[in-house]
C-alpha positions as CSV (number, residue, x, y, z in Angstrom):
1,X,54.3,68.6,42.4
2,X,54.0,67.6,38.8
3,X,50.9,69.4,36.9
4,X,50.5,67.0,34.3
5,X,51.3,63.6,33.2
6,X,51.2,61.3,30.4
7,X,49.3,58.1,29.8
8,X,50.3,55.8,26.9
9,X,47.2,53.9,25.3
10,X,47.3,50.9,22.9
11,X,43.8,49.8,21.8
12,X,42.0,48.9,18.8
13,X,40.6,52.5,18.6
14,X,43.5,54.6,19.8
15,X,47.2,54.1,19.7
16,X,49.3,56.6,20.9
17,X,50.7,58.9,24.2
18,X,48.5,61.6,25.8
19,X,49.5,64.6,28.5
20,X,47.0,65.2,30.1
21,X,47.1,68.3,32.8
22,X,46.5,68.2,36.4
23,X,47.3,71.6,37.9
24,X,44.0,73.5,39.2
25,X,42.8,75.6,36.0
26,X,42.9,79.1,37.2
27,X,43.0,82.1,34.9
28,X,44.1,79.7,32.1
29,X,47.1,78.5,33.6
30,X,47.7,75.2,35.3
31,X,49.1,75.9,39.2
32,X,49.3,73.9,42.0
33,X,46.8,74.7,45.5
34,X,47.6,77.9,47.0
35,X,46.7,75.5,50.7
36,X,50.0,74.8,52.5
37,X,51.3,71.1,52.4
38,X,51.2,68.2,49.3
39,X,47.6,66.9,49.4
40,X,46.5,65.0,46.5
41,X,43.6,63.0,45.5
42,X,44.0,59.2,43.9
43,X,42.5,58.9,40.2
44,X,41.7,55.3,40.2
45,X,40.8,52.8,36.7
46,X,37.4,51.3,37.7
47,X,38.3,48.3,35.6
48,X,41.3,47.3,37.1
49,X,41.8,49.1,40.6
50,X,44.8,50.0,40.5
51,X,46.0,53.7,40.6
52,X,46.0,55.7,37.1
53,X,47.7,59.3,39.1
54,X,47.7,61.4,41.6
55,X,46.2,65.3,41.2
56,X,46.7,68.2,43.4
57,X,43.3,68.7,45.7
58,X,41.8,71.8,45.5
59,X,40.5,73.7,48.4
60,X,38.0,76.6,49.3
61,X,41.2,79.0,49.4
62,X,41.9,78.0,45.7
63,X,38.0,78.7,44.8
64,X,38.8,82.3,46.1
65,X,41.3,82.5,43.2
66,X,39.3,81.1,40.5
67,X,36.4,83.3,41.8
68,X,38.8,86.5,41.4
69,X,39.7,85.0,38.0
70,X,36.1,84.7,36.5
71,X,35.2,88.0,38.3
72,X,37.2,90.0,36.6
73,X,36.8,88.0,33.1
74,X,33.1,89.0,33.4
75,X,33.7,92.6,34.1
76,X,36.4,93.4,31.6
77,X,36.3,90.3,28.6
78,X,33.5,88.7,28.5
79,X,29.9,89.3,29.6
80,X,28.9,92.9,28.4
81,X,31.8,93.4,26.6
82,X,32.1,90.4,24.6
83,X,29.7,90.2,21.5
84,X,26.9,87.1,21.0
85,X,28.7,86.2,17.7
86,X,32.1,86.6,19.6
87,X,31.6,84.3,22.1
88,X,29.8,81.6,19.5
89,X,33.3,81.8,17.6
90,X,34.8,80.4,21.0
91,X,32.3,77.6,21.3
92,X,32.3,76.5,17.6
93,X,36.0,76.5,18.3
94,X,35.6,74.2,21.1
95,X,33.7,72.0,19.4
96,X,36.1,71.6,16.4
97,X,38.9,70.7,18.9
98,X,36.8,68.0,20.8
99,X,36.1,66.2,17.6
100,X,39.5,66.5,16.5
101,X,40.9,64.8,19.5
102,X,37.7,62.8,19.6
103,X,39.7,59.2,20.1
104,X,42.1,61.6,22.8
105,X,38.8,62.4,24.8
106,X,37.1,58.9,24.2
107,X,40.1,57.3,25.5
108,X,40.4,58.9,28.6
109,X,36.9,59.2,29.6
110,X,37.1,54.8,29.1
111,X,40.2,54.7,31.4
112,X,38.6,57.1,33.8
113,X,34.7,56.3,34.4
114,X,35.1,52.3,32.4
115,X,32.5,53.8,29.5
116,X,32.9,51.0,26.4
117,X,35.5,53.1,24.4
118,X,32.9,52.8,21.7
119,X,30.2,54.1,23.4
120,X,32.4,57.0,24.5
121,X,33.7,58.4,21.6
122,X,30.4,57.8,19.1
123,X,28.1,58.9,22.6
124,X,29.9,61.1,25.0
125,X,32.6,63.1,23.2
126,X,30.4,63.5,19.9
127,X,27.5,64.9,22.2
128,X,30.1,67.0,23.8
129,X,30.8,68.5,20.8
130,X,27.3,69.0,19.5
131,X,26.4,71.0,22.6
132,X,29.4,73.4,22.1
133,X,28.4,73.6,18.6
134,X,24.6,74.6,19.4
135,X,25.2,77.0,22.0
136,X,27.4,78.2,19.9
137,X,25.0,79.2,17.5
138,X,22.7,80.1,19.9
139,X,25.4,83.2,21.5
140,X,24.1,86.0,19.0
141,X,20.9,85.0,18.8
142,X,19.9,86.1,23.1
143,X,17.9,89.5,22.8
144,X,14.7,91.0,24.7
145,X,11.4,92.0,23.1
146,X,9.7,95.3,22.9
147,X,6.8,95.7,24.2
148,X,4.1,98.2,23.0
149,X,2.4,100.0,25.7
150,X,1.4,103.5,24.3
151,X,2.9,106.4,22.2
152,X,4.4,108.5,25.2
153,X,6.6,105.0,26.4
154,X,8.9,103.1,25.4
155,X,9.6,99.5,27.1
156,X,12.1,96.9,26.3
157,X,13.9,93.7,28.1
158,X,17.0,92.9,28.4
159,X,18.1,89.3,29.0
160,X,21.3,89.6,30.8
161,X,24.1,87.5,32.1
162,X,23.4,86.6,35.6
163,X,27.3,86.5,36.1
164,X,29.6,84.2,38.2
165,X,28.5,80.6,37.7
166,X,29.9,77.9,40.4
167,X,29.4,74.6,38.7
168,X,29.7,71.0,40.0
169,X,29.2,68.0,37.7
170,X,29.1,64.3,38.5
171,X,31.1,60.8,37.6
172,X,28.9,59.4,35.3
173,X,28.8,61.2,32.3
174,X,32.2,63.6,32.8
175,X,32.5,65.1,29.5
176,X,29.1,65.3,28.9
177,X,28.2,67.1,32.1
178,X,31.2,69.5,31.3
179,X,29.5,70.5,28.0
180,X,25.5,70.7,29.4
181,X,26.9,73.0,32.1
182,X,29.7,75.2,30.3
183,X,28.7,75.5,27.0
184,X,25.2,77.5,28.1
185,X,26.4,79.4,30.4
186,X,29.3,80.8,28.1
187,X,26.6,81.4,25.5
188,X,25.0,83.8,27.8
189,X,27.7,85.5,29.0
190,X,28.6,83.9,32.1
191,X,31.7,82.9,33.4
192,X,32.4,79.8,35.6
193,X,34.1,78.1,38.0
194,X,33.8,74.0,37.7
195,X,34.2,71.3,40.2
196,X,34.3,67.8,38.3
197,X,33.7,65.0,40.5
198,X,36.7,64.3,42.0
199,X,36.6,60.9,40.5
200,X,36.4,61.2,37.2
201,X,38.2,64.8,36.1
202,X,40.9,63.6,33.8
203,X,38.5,64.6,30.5
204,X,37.7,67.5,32.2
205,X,41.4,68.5,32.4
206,X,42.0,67.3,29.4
207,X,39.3,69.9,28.3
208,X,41.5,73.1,29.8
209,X,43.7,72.3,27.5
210,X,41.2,72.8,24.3
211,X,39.6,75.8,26.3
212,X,43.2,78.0,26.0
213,X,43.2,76.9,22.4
214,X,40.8,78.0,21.3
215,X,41.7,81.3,22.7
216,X,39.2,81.3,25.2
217,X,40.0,84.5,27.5
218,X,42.0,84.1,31.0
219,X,39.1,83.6,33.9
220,X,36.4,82.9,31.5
221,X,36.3,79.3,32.5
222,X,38.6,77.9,36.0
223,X,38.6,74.7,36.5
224,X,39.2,73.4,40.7
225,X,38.7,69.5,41.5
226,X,38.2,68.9,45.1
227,X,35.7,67.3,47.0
228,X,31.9,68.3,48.1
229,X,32.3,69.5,51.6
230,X,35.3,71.7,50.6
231,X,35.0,72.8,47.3
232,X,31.6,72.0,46.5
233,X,30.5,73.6,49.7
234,X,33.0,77.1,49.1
235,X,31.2,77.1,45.9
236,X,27.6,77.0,47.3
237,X,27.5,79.2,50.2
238,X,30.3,82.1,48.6
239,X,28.1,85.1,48.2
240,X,30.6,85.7,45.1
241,X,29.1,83.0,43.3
242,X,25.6,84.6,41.5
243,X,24.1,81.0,40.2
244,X,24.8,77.2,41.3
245,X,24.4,74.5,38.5
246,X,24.6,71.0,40.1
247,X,23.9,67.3,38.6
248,X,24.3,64.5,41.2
249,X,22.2,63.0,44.0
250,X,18.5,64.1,45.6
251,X,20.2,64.4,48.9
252,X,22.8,66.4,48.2
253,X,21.0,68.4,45.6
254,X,18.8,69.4,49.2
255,X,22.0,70.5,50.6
256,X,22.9,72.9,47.7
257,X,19.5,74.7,48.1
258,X,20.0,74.9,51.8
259,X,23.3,76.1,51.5
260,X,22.4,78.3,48.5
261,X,19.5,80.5,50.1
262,X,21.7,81.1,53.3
263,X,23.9,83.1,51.5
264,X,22.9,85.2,49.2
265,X,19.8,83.6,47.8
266,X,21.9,82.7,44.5
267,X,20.0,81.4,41.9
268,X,20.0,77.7,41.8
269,X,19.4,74.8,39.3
270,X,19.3,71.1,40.4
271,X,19.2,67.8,37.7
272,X,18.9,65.0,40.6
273,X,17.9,61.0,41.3
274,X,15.0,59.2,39.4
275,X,13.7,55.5,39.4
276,X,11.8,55.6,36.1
277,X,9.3,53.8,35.0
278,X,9.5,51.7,31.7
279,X,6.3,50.8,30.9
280,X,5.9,48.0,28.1
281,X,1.9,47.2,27.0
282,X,1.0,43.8,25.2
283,X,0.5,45.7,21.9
284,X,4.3,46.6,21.7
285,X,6.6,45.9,19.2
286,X,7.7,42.6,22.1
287,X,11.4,42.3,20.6
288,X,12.4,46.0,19.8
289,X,10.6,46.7,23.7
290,X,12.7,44.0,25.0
291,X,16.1,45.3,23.4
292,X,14.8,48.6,24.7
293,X,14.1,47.8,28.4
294,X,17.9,46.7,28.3
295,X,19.2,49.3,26.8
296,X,17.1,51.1,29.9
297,X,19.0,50.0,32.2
298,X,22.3,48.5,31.4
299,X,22.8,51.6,29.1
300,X,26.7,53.3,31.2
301,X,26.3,50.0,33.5
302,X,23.5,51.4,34.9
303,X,24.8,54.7,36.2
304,X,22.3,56.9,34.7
305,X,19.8,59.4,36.8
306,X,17.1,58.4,34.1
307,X,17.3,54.6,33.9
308,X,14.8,52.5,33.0
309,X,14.7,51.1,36.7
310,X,11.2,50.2,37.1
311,X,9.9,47.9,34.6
312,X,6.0,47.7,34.3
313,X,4.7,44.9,31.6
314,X,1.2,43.6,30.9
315,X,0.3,40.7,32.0
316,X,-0.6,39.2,29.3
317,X,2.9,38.9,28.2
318,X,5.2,39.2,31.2
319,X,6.3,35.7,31.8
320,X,7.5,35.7,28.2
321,X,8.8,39.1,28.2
322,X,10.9,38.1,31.4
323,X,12.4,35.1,29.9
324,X,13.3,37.2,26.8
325,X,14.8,40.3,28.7
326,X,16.9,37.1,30.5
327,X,18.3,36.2,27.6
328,X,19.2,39.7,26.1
329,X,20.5,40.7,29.6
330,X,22.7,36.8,29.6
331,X,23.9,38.0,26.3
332,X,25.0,41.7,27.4
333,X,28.8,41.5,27.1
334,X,30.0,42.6,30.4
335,X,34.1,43.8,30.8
336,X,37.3,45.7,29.2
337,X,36.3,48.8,28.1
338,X,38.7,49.2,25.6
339,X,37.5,45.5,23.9
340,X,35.3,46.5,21.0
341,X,32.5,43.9,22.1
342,X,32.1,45.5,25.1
343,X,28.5,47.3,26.1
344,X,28.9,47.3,29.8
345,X,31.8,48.2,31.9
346,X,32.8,48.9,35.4
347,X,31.2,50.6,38.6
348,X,32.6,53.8,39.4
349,X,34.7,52.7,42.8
350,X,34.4,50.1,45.3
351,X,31.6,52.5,47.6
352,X,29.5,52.3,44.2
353,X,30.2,48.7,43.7
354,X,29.1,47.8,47.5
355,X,26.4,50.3,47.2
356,X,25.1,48.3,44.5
357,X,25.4,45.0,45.8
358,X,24.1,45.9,49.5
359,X,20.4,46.6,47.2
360,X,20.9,42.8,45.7
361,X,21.4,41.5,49.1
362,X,18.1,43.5,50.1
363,X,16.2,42.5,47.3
364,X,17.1,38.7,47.9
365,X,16.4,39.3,51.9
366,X,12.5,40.7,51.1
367,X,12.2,37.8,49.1
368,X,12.3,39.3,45.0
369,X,13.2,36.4,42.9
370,X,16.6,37.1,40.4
371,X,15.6,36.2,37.4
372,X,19.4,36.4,36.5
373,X,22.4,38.2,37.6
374,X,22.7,39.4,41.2
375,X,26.7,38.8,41.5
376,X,29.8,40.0,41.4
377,X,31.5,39.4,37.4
378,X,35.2,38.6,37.1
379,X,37.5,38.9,39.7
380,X,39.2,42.3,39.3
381,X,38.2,45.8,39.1
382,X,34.0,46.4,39.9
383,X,32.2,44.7,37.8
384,X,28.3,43.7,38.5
385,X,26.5,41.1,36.6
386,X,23.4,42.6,35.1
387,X,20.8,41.8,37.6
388,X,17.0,41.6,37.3
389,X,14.4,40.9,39.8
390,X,10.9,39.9,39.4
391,X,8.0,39.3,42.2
392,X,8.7,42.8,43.7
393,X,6.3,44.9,45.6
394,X,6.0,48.1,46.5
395,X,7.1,48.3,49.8
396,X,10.6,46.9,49.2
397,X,13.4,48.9,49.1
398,X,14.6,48.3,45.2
399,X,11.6,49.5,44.2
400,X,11.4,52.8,46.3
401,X,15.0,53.7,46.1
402,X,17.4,54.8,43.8
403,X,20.4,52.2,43.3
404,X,22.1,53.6,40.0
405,X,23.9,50.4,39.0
406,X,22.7,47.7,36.4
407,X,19.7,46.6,38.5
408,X,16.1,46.4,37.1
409,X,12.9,45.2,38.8
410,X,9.7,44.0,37.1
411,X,6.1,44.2,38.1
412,X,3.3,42.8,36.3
413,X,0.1,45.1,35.6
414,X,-3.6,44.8,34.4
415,X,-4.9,48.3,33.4
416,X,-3.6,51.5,32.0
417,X,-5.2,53.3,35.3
418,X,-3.4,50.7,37.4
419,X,0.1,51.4,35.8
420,X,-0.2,54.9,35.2
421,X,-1.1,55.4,39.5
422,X,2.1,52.3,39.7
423,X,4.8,54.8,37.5
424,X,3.7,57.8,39.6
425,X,4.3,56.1,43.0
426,X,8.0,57.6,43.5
427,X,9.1,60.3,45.2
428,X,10.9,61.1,41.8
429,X,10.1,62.4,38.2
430,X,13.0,62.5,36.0
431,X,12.0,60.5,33.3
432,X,9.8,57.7,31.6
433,X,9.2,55.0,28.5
434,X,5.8,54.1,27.1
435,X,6.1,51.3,24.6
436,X,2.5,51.0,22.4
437,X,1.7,50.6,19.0
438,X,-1.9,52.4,20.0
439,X,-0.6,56.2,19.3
440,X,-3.8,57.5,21.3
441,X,-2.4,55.4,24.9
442,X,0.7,56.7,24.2
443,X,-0.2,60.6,24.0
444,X,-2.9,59.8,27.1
445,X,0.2,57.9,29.1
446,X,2.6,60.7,28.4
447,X,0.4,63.7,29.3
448,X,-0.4,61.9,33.1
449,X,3.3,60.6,33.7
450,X,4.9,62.7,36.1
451,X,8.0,62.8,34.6
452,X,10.0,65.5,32.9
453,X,10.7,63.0,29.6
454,X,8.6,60.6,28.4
455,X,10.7,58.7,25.8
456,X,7.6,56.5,23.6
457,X,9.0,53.6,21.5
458,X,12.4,54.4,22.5
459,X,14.3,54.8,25.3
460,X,17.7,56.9,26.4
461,X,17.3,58.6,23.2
462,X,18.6,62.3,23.7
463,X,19.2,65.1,21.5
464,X,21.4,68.9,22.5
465,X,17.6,70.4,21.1
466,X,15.4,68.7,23.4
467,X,14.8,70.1,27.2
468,X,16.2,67.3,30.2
469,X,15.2,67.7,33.4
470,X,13.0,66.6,36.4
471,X,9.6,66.9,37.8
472,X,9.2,66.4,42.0
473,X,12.5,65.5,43.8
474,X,14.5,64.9,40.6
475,X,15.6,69.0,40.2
476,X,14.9,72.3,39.3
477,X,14.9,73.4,35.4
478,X,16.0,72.0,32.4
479,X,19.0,71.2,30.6
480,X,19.5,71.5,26.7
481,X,17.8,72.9,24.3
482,X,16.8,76.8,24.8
483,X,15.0,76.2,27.7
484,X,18.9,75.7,29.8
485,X,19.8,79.4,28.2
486,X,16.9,80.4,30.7
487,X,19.3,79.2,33.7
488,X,21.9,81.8,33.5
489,X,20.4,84.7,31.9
490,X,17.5,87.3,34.3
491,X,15.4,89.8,32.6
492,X,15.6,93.4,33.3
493,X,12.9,95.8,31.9
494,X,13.5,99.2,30.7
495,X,10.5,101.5,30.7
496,X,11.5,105.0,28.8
497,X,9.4,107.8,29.5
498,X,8.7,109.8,26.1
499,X,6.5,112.7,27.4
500,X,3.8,111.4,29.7
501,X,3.5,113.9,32.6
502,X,4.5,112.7,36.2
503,X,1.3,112.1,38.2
504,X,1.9,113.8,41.1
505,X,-1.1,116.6,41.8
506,X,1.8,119.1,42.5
507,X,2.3,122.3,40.6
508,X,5.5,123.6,40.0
């Protein structure tokens, strides 16, 4: 079985062949499943359909490996015995490699998920990079306190690696999600074993490639692609693994933290579903809110845990605000990824594309009203006009449910009570947009959102600085920023005894 191949592109922004490996990253080399017979899983190009290659499946027996592999990285080259400043030099590297292979990555993450090559290279592989590059920084800069108690003790923490980190990252943002996950961990001192999503994990591959060089040491990073119930679930429930990281669905994210405390209570963090509330007041800037709510939602074709899904605008302006966001949304050039004009692309797969279009058919059946969209676009690969729906309620099901495609529904509201109660009717909390020119609503809105961001006057704006993550059923902890060190490091307290006699009423 071949462990790599090599795809030829011819674009406007990249010209030029690319190998790309395909063997299970183990150790930092590329081998084949240890699992007798030839299984292999289909990569398939969203845009078109058709087959891209073929990659070795990984199983829980291959895990085992890259579980040995990062074991024995932590105890011998990396962890404790690896520097802070040592291991930023290895994720500065990192960084400098992804951006020199920036149209490389950009390319193969638009053949792979459908992302606008645009949007991928000046979006995903440039944040990629930026997150290697801050943790990086970060590395030397992970010390304990001490802490004054009296003259006869001495205390001190110690924040310390919390060791073999099992990974698994979704389809929507590939690279991305590699960097949000790897890059902390390594900072800290962790190793990890990585399950892309066994549909997108070309990048991710592509990435092994950078790790070893950079000179990254053997077992400090394996790389298995399989799927959930194998790999993902060897990953989950192997006492060997000390922490789980996992972005993806609410109901699998459950799962996780079932599987995760039946074995040996590993530490777990969780970035899950949303159905976020945009909410637009009649003293907005109307035509930068408009281009916003758009970018809410039709922003990676509407694959995004934080979209702008739920669209709450004051009455006073809704009917034109619903005829404007027609127009943008009319205007939203839908197709090739690789065609410079393009903004949105693709579904992930057929399941995602019928997912999707099973919600229109629901919304149309409870009787919402498409203001435009709601159909299939072109003829090959799958492709969804962008869709949205006004007179919704509460009740129906595009409104309650997460449907991660380029669907928005609108609701009309009187009051800032009325929306504020409206926004917090979800089971979820990921995120939110306030758009006001009054700077007192906006503070008021943000502090009684349930929501772990509140974007105001903007919307999908994120930076590697500033904390992500969910309140409610939308996860557990944060990502970016210094708060995701906090998810592989635990704190161990020294107390030194410096001549306080032991309190036992015993003479001696």
């Amino acid at each position: 079985m071949s462990l790599s191949f090599t795809h030829e592109f011819s674009h406007s922004g990249f010209k030029g062949k690319v190998e790309i490996p395909t063997g299970l990253f183990i150790n930092n080399e590329w081998a084949s499943p240890k699992s007798d017979g030839a299984r292999t899983i289909d990569i398939v190009n969203p845009a078109t359909g058709q087959l891209i290659t073929s990659i070795p499946e990984g199983l829980p027996a291959d895990v085992e490996l890259a579980l040995d592999a990062a074991h024995n990285a932590f105890n011998n080259t990396w962890g404790p015995n690896c520097s802070g400043s040592e291991r930023g030099k290895y994720l500065i590297k990192i960084a400098e490699l992804i951006e020199r292979d920036i149209d490389k990555l950009a390319s193969i993450e638009s053949l792979d998920s459908g992302k606008a090559f645009m949007r991928a290279k000046m979006g995903d592989v440039t944040t990629a990079a930026s997150v290697f590059r801050y943790y990086g920084g970060w590395a030397d800069k992970i010390h304990g306190k001490v802490i004054e108690q009296s003259i006869d003790k001495l205390a001190y923490t110690r924040h310390e690696p919390i060791g073999v980190c099992g990974q698994i990252i979704p389809w929507n943002f590939p690279l991305v999600m590699f960097s949000f996950k790897v890059a902390p961990a390594l900072a800290t001192g962790c190793t990890v074993v990585i399950k892309p999503s066994e549909l997108t994990p070309l990048s991710a591959m592509y990435m092994t490639k950078l790790l070893k060089e950079a000179g990254l040491p053997a077992g400090v990073v394996n790389v298995v692609v399989g799927y959930g119930p194998t790999v993902g679930n060897a990953l989950t429930t192997n006492p060997r693994v000390d922490k789980v990281a996992f972005t993806g669905s609410t109901a699998v994210g459950r799962m996780i933290m079932e599987a995760a405390s039946k074995s040996n209570l590993k530490s777990v963090t969780l970035e899950l579903g949303g159905k976020s509330a945009n909410i637009v007041f009649d003293d907005a800037n109307f035509n930068e809110a408009v281009k916003y709510a758009a970018h809410a939602i039709f922003f990676n074709h509407g694959q995004n845990c934080c979209a702008g899904s739920r669209l709450f605008v004051q009455r006073g302006i809704y009917d034109e605000f619903a005829r404007k966001l027609t127009e943008v949304a009319r205007r939203v050039k839908v197709g090739d990824p690789f065609d410079p004009s393009t903004y949105q692309g693709p579904q992930i797969s057929q399941t995602q594309y019928d997912r999707i279009m099973n919600y229109i058919e629901s919304g149309k059946q409870a009787g919402a009203k498409v203001l435009t969209g709601g159909e299939r676009h072109g003829k090959t690969g799958y492709f969804i006009e962008p869709t949205i729906f006004g007179d919704v309620t509460s009740d129906m099901k595009i409104v309650r449910d997460e449907i991660f495609g380029p669907v928005v529904v609108m609701t009309s509201f009187d009051t800032e009570e009325e929306v504020i109660a409206a926004a917090n009717d979800t089971k979820y909390g990921l995120a939110s947009g306030v758009f006001t020119s009054d700077l007192a609503r906006a503070h008021r809105v943000a502090a009684r959102i349930k929501a772990g961001t509140v974007w105001v006057n903007c919307y999908n704006d994120f930076h590697v600085q500033i904390p992500f993550g969910g309140f409610k059923e939308s996860g557990i902890g944060r990502e970016l920023g210094e708060y995701a060190l906090e998810n592989y490091m635990q704190v161990k307290a020294v107390q030194i005894n410096l001549g306080k006699s032991c309190p036992l009423p015993v003479e001696l």
